[in-house]
Each structure stands twice: as structure tokens, then as C-alpha cells.
N, C-alpha and C positions, 0 to 999 in steps of 0.2 A: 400871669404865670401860675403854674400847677404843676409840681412837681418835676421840675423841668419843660415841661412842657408847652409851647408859645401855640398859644390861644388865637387866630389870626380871622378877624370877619372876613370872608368871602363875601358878600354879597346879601342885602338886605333891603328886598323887594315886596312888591303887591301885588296881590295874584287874583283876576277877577273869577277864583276859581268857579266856585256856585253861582253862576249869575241869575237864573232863577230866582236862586235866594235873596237876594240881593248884598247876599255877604263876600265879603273881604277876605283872602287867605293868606296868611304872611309866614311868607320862610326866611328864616336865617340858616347859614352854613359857616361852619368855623371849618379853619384845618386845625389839627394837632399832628404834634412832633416835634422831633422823631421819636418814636415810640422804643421802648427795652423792655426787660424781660420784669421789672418793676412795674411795669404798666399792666400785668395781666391781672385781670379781674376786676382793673381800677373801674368807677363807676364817670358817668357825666349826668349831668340834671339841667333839665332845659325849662326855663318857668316862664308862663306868659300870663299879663294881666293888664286890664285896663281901667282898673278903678281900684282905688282904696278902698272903696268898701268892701271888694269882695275878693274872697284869697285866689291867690293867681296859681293857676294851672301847672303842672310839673309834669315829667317825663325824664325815664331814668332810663340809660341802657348801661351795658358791662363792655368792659374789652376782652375780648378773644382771639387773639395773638398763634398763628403760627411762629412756630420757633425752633432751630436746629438742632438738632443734637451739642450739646455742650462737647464729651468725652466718648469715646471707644476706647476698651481698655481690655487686650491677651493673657486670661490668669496664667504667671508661669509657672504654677505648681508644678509642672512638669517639664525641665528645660530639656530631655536627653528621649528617646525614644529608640525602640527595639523595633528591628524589619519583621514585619510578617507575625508583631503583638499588636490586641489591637489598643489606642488612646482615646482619651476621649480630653479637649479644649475647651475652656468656656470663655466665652467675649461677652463685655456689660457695656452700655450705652445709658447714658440719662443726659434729661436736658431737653428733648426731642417732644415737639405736641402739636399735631398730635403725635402718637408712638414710634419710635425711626423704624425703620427696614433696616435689615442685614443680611450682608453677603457676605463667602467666605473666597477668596481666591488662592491660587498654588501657581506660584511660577507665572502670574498675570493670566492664570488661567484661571474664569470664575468656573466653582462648582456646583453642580444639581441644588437644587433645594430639598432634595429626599437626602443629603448625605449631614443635615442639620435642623435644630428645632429652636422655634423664639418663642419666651416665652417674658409676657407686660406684667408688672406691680398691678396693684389694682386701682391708682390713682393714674397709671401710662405715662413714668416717670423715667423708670430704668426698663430695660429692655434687654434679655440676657440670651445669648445663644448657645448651645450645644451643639459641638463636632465629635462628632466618631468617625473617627479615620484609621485606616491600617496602611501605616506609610510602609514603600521598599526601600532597598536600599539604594535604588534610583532617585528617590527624593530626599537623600542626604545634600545638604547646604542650599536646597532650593527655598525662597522666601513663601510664607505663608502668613493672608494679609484677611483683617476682620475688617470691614466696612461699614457704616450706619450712616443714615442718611434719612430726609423727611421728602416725604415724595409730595408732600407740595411744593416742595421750597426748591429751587434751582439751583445747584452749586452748595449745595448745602451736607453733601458726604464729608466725612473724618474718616479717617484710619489707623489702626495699629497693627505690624506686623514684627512675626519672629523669623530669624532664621532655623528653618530644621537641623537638627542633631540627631540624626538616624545612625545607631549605630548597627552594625550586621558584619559579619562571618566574610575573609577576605576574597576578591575577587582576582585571580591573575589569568595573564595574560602572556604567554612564552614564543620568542621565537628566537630563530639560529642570527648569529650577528649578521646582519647587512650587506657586510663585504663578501661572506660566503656564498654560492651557489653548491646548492642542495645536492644537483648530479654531477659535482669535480670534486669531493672529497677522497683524498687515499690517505692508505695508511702511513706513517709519518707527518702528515699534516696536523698544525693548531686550529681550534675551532671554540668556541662561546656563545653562550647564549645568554640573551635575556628576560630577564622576567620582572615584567610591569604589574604592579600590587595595586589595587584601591582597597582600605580598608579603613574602618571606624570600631575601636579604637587602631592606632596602629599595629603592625605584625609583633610581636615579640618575638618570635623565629619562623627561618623561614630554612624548606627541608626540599631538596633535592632528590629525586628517584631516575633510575634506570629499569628498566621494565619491573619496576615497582619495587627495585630494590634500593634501600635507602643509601648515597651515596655521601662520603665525611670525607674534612680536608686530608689532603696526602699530600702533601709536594713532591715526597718521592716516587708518588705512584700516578703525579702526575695530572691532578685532580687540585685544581687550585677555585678557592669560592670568596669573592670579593662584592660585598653587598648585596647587588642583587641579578650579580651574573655568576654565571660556570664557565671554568678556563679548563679544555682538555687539550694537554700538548700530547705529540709525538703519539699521535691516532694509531690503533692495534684494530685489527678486523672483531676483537671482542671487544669493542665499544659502539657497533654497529647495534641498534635497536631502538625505541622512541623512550621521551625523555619527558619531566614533567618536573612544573615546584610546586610546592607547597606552602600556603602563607598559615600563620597561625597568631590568634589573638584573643584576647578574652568573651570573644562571643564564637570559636570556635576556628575550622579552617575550611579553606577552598583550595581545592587542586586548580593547576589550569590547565589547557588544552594540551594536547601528545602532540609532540614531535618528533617525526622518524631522521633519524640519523643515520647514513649510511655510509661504509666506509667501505670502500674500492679498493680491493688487493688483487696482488697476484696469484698464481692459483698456488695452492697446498695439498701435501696427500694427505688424504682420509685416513689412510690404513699407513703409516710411514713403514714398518716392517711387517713383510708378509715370513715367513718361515715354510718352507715347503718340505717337510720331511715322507721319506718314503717312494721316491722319485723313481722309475726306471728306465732303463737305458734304453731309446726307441716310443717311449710311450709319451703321446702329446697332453700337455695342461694348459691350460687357458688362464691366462692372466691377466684380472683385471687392475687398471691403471685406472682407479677411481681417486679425483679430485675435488675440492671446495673452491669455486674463483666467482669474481666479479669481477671486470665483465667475465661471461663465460669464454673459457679455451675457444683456441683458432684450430691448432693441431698441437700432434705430439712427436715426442724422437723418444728412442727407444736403446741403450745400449748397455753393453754387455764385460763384465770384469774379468780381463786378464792378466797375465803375467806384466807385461807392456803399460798397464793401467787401463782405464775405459774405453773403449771401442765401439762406436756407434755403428749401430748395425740396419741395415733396411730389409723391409717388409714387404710383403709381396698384398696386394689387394685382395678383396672378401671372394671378387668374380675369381680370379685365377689361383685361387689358394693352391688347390690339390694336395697335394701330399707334400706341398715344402714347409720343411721343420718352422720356419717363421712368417706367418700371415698373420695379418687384419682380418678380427672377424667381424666384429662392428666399432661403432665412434659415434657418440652419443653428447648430450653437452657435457656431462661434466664427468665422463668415461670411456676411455679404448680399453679392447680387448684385445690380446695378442696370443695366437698360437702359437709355442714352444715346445720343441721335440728335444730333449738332451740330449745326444746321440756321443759324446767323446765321455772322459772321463775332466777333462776341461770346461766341459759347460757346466758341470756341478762345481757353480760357486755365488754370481751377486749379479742378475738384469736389473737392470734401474730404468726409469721413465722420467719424464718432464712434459710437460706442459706449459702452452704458450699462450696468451691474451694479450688484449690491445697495454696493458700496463707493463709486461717481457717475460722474458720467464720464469719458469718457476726456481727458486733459489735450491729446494732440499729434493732430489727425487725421491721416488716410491722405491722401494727396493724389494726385492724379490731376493731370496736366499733357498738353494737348492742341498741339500744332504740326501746321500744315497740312504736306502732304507737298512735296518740292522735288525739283530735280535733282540728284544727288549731289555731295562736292565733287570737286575735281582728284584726280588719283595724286598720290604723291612716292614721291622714292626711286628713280626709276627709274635702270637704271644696266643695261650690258652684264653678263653671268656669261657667256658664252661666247663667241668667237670665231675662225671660221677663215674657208676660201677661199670656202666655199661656202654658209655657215650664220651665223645671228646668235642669239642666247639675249636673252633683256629680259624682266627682273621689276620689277616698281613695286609702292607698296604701297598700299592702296587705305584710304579715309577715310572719314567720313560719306557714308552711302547718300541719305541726304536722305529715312527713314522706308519706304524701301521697296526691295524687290530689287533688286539693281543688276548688271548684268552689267559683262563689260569688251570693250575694241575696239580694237584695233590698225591702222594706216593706212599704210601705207610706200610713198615716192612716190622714184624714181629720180632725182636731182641732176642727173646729166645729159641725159637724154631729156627730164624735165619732165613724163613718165606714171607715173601709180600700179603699183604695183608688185603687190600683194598685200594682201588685207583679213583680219584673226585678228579671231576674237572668242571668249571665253573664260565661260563661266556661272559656275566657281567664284573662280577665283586671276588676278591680275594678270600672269602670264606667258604671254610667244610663244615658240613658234621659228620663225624665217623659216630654210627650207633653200631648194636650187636655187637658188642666186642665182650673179650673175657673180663672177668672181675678181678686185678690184682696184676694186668698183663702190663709189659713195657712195649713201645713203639718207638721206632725212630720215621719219622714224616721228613719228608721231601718235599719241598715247596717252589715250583717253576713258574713265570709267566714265559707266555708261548705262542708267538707271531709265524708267520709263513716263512720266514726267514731264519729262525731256528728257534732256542728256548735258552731262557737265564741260566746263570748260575744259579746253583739248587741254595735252598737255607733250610739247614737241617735242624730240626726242631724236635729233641726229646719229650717223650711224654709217656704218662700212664693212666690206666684209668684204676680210681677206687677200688680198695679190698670190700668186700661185703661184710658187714657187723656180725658177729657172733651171735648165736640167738642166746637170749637171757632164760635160764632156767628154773633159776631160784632168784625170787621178786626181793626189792630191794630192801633191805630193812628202816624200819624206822624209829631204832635205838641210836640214841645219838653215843652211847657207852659201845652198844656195837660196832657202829660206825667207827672208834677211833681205835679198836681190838682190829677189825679189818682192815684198815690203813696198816696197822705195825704191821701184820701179817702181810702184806703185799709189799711194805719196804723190805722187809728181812725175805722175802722170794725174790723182790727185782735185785738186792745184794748177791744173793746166792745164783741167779743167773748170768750177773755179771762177770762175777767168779770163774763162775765156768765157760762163758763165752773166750774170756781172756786166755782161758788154756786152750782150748781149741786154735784160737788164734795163732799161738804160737806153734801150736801141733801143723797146722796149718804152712802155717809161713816155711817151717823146716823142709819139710816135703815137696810145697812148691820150688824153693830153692833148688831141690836135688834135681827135681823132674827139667827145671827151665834147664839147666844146664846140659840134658843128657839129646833135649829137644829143640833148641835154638836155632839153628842152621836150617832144619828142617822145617818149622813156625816163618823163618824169615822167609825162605824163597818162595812158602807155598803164599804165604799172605801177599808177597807183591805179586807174584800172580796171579791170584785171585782180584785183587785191586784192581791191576790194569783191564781183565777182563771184564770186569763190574761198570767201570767208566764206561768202556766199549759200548755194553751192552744196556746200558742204560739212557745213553744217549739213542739207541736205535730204537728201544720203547718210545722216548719223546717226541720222536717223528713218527711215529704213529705207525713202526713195521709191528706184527703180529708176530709173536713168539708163543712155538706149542709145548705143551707141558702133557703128563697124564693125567693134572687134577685141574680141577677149575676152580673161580676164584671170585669173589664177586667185584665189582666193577661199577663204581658212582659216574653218571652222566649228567651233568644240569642238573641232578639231585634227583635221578632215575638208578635205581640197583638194575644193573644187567651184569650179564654170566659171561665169565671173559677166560680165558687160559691163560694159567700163572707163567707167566716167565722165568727160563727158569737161568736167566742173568743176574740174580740176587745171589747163588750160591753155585760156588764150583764143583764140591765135592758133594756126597750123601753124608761123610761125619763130619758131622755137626764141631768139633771140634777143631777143624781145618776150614771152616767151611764162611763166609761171609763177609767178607768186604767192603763198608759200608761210605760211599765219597763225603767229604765235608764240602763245604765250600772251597772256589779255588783261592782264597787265602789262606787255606790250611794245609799244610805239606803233608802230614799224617792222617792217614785215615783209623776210624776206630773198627774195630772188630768184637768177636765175641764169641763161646765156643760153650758148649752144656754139658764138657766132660767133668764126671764128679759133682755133676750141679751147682757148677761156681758160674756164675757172670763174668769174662774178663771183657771189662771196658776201662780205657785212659780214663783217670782221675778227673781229667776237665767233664766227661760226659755222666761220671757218676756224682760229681757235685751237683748236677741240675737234675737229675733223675729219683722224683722224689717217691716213685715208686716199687725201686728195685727189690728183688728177691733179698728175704732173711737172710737164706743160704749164702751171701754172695760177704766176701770178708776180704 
């Protein structure tokens, strides 16, 4: 016995190997065993002798023992991993002589040996490998296994494996529920969908889009969101378009795939009120019946509002139209055109349309609204923007055309002469500029917009231009003692003008009294006559008849001066004192006047509060 191990003779022979020689060779053979890992290096010594006297012979070997790898061991210093960073593993074996081999496998799939390195102790004890890997997130939860093994020994591998913990940014995956088919949704209908997440860590929210607008719960709007579906009840054609979720979690998000949603209505008009103004009697329009449908319209019907209520009415075809008030010009998918003559004073009121598809028809028609054409309304707004000695600015803003182009007109008649001044007229914008005028002069402006069918009501708009400055004669002083000696003096002159304006006033006032009363009768019938003639004749200007005078007059076009003959509809008589009749607006019953006897201004109190220009003289 030797350290376990049983010593057993085999066989112990004679061997005439050297026969030559005449010598004898003798072998013995022992077995030993079974042999362990205690046994490596042990020694055995084999001694032969045949005589005392002489020392007997020895022979020594070693044991040298293959032996398996003991242990493989996964360091897990890293138990979690990131998709698309790279790691790196290390696996140690000892035990192994001589040095184990190692392989690494994924999923029972062994890999390259370029994707790892091994490296031996320098006794070929332990055995340690290196992996660098850059896992996806495809190899979340797949096992991944370190191998060692002695390739002499048969059956002789160990192993350790981990499970991967890949984590990465969520993956979804959207579709319409199941029971739905894609081409029979209409509007009214419930619909859902879902959306299937893979994700490491899990979602912390997850976000809903419609053509990439982000959609939030509504129950009243009908938008209902339950884990990891969308409930849209009672379907509108604007819920038609593709649809997507959104997962999100601490390594980031992932959208998933579009899904188109489509929602099948009946048809709709495009344009639900068309407004037709400017219409005439005999003259054809073409009407188009443009709609929105899915499926697209079959046909259409066409009818017409009267007294009785709607009246469907028929159409005659593109080939035979001719001259009948109502044909078909074309029909297109998602548009008829229909030729319309107005011809009564009946048909100016409401055609409507419909549209019909395989879903029925259409619920709201297109309606068509007919108004005869008129003359535009008034301006408003009108108002001064500039002001000086020699020039006036005036912008108004202009209103219903009354269905048809409307140009504009300008009229400005001199306060005190009681002649026209200047005529603007403007095709696009409600503004003048009146320049070359006098310095200190008053105006009364007339302001029309002006269609083919006549002209507004005028807005009469006082104005004046600028007095020109005094020239300065003697330069100002720069005594401030002087300064407040001229102040007193100009108080004690505007006192002492006051004074005397006030007598006047009165001197005034007395006389006028006498005079109105000796002239009254005579002032009234000549002014409404003059009045009435003034309307007359001012209205024949706005139509655009030529009236001859002996003087000429200049004349603004598009903001061209041309020479035109003053009309001489502004004033009835030559004195000036009888003479001028100036229209208001037709909200005003009274018209103002004005008259240069004595050099006094007579204008109603309403025209001389706004007239911040008028004559000294005028009291």
C-alpha cells in the first residue's frame, strides 16, 4: 500500500533476452491505482540486486497525470448590458493539465474564436478568457455559456452560464383589432387598436400619435386609452389618416409601424355656401357642385327653392345643352358643373345639390345663393392722414360693392367761391391726395364708391388746408427779463382784442337780425331750389354725363391731373350769396349752405364745429 494506492504484481518472468550474451533479463510489472490528482509528481523506484555485497540498482520515474479542468467560472461584474455598447466577459478555469481549452456559446450557438482570447498562468493552472461582445437587443434573455475542457481527456468539459440582460430603447409593434377589416370602416363606427411593446427596462409611458399629432384621453371626445390599446368610438371622416405608439423608457423610445385608417363617409360639400352677388337677368353661371366622398359619388340631383319649398329640377346633357337655361357641362369624381340662366325675378333665391355614393346621400347640400347686383354701399371711416398749406390726404374704407366692381370718387367744392374744386377718382383704394390748393382755403369733399349700377351715398367730409406762417422779422430775443415784458404785452393786446371782437359781435349779431328777417322767404325758396337742383345734378356728374361751363377745372384720374369743364351744378345763381347747395348724406334732412356777402361764412353750427379752418371773418 502507498498512499492509497494497491501495488498489484503482474507478472514476474525470464526473459532469454541477450542470448549471445548469455545473460538473463527479468521484468517485473506492477499495476497502481486508481490514481488522483494527489498522485501527480508522485515518484516510484524500482531496485534490482543479487548479492549483498553489491548495492542493488534503482530506477526512478514521476507521474504525469492528465487531468480535467476542476471549475469554469462567469465573472459577473457586469450583470445588465446596453444594446449596441460594446462589454467585455471574462471566464477562468483551473484544474486542467495539461491547460483546458475554451469556448464561448450564445443561444447553443458556439462562437468564432476571433470574438475571444485565453490566456495560461505560467505554471498552466488557471486558464482565463476574454469576450468582447456588442450584444442587441435581440439577445435579451438568450443564455450565454463559458466552456473548458482538456482535449485529451473525453468527456471532460464543465460549464457556466449566464442569462443575458440586454437592455435597449422599446420595440412596438401596431395593428387595427382583428375583428376589423381595414376597407368597411364608416363613419359612425368603433374601432381599436393595438400595440405590442418588447422592452428592457419596462415602458414607463406610452404615447399615442395621429398623423404625428400627439393624441390624450377624452371620453367626451371620444378617445378612450386602456393599456396598451386605443378605443375610437363613433368614427368622423377626421379621424381618417395613419396612426402610430409610442413606447418610452429609461434607455429611450421607439415608435412603431403607421397604420392607415380610413374612414368611409358620405359625400360633403366643399364650399357649403357659395354667395352669388351681381347676377343678371338672362346671363348664364356655371356652378360648380364640388364635393369630399369616399367611395367617390355615383350622380347628382340638382334643385331649386321656391315659394312651395325645394323643387328638383332636371338637366339637360353636355351634347344637347344649347341654349337651355339648365345643362350639364361636365361630372367629374368629385364635381358637377351645372349651367344656370336666371331668367324670372324667381330664380333669384337658393339651388342646392346632392350627391350620391354607394354609402347614400349626401345629408347637407351645396347651396348656391343668388342676389341681383346694386349699387355699392357708402364709405366710412373717412378721416384726414395728412395735412398742410397746400395738400389734403383722405382715406375711407370702402363696404359692400353691391356684387360688382366698384371703383371710388372724390368731389371737392370750395366753401367760399361755391365752385368745384377738383374731381379724384381711384380704381383700387379709397384714397386722394388733393395738392395745389390755397393756403388757409376750406373744402367741403364728397366721397362716392361707384359700380355700373350707380353710386353710394356721398360722406361729406369737411376740411381745410393750412394758413402759411408769418415770416419773422425781428429774431427772437434771448432776454429772459425780455421775454416775460413780451408775454405781458401780448396778454394785455389778446385782452384788448377780445374786447373788441366782442363788440363787433354784438354789432354784428344786431344787423344780422334785421337783415334775416327783411330776407327770409326769399333765402328759403331760393335755397330748396337750389338744393333740389344740386341733387339733380350731381348725381348726372356721377354717371359720368359731361357738363359745359366757360372755365375749366382740373380733374384727378388714377392720380393723373387732366382738364375737364367745371360743372356748373354746384351753383345756381352767379351771387354768391344765394348761390350753393351743398347735399349731406341721405341721413341728413338739411343741407348746408354758404354765401360771401359781407365776407361772413354762413354754415350750420354741426359743419362749423368740425371745420378747423374757417375764415376770422366768419362770427
Amino acid at each position: 500500500m502507498h498512499n492509497g494506492l494497491q501495488l498489484g504484481l503482474l507478472n514476474d518472468q525470464q526473459i532469454d533476452y541477450y542470448p549471445f550474451l548469455q545473460q538473463r533479463t527479468i521484468v517485473r510489472e506492477i499495476r497502481i491505482g486508481p490514481l488522483n490528482r494527489s498522485h501527480q509528481d508522485a515518484r516510484f523506484t524500482c531496485k534490482a540486486s543479487n548479492s549483498v555485497n553489491n548495492a542493488p540498482k534503482t530506477k526512478t520515474v514521476a507521474l504525469d497525470i492528465h487531468l480535467p479542468p476542476l471549475k469554469v467560472d462567469i465573472s459577473r461584474m457586469e450583470t445588465r448590458f446596453v444594446a449596441g455598447e460594446g462589454s467585455e466577459i471574462r471566464c477562468q478555469t483551473f484544474g486542467s493539465r495539461p491547460a483546458a481549452s475554451i469556448s464561448w456559446c450564445k443561444d447553443d450557438v458556439c462562437l468564432p474564436d476571433s470574438s475571444y482570447k485565453v490566456f495560461d498562468d505560467e505554471n498552466g493552472n488557471v486558464t482565463t478568457s476574454l469576450f468582447r461582445a456588442n450584444f442587441s437587443k435581440e439577445d435579451h434573455g438568450k443564455p450565454l455559456t463559458c466552456r473548458a475542457s482538456n482535449r485529451l481527456l473525453q468527456a471532460s468539459a464543465i460549464e457556466d452560464s449566464i442569462r443575458l440582460d440586454v437592455q435597449f430603447a422599446p420595440m412596438a409593434t401596431l395593428r387595427l383589432g382583428p375583428t376589423f377589416k381595414a376597407d368597411s370602416i364608416k363613419e359612425g363606427d368603433d374601432v381599436y387598436f393595438e400595440c405590442a411593446i418588447q422592452a428592457n427596462p419596462n415602458v414607463t409611458r406610452l404615447v399615442w400619435k395621429h398623423e404625428d399629432r400627439i393624441l390624450v384621453y377624452n371620453a367626451s371626445a371620444k378617445i378612450i386609452m386602456s393599456n396598451q390599446s386605443l378605443v375610437l368610438r363613433g368614427l368622423t371622416r377626421q379621424r381618417s389618416g395613419h396612426y402610430k405608439c409610442v413606447g418610452v423608457n429609461a434607455r429611450g423610445e421607439g415608435s412603431s409601424n403607421l397604420v392607415l385608417l380610413t374612414v368611409r363617409y358620405t359625400p360633403v360639400c366643399r364650399y357649403p355656401v357659395t354667395n352669388i352677388r351681381g347676377a343678371e337677368r338672362g346671363e348664364f353661371l356655371n356652378l360648380s357642385c364640388s364635393v369630399d366622398a369616399l367611395p367617390r359619388p355615383l350622380k347628382y340631383k340638382w334643385a331649386l327653392n321656391t315659394t312651395r319649398g325645394w323643387k328638383e329640377i332636371s338637366t339637360g346633357s353636355s351634347s344637347s345643352a344649347g341654349a337651355s337655361p339648365l345643362a350639364i357641362l361636365a361630372t367629374s369624381s368629385n364635381e358637377e358643373i351645372l349651367r344656370f340662366r336666371p331668367e324670372l325675378e324667381a330664380d333669384f333665391g337658393t339651388l342646392a345639390c346632392w350627391a350620391y355614393s354607394d354609402l347614400g346621400w349626401q345629408q347637407d347640400p351645396c347651396l348656391f345663393r343668388f342676389f341681383p347686383a346694386g349699387p355699392p354701399e357708402s364709405l366710412s371711416n373717412c378721416s384726414v392722414l395728412n395735412q398742410t398749406a397746400d395738400s389734403i390726404q383722405v382715406s375711407c374704407s370702402p363696404n359692400d360693392d353691391g356684387g360688382l366692381k366698384q371703383t371710388f370718387q372724390l368731389q371737392a367744392m370750395d366753401v367760399m367761391t361755391g365752385q368745384p374744386q377738383l374731381t379724384l377718382q381711384s380704381d383700387t383704394v379709397a384714397e386722394f391726395w388733393l395738392t395745389d390748393l390755397e393756403p388757409g382755403s376750406t373744402f367741403m369733399l364728397y366721397l362716392y364708391a361707384v359700380n355700373v349700377k350707380g353710386l353710394s351715398q356721398p360722406v361729406v367730409l369737411p376740411v381745410s388746408t393750412l394758413k402759411e406762417a408769418a415770416k419773422r422779422t425781428v429774431p427772437p430775443s434771448t432776454d429772459p427779463f425780455s421775454g416775460r415784458v413780451a408775454g405781458a404785452v401780448a396778454m394785455g393786446a389778446g385782452a384788448g382784442f377780445l374786447l373788441l371782437t366782442t363788440v363787433v359781435v354784438v354789432a354784428c349779431l344786431r344787423c344780422r337780425r334785421t337783415r334775416n328777417d327783411a330776407t327770409m322767404a326769399m333765402t328759403s325758396s331760393t335755397g330748396l331750389a337750389g338744393q333740389s337742383q344740386y341733387h339733380q345734378q350731381i348725381q348726372l356728374h356721377s354717371n359720368g354725363i359731361n357738363h359745359q361751363s366757360a372755365k375749366s377745372r382740373p380733374v384727378h384720374t388714377n392720380g393723373e391731373l387732366v382738364s375737364e369743364k367745371p360743372t356748373e351744378s354746384f351753383t345756381a345763381h352767379e351771387d354768391h350769396g344765394t348761390a350753393g347747395f351743398y347735399p349731406r348724406t341721405a341721413r341728413t334732412s338739411a343741407a348746408p349752405y354758404v354765401g360771401s356777402k359781407g365776407n361772413c361764412l354762413k354754415l350750420p353750427p354741426d359743419y362749423v364745429a368740425t371745420m378747423s379752418g374757417a375764415p376770422e371773418s366768419c362770427v
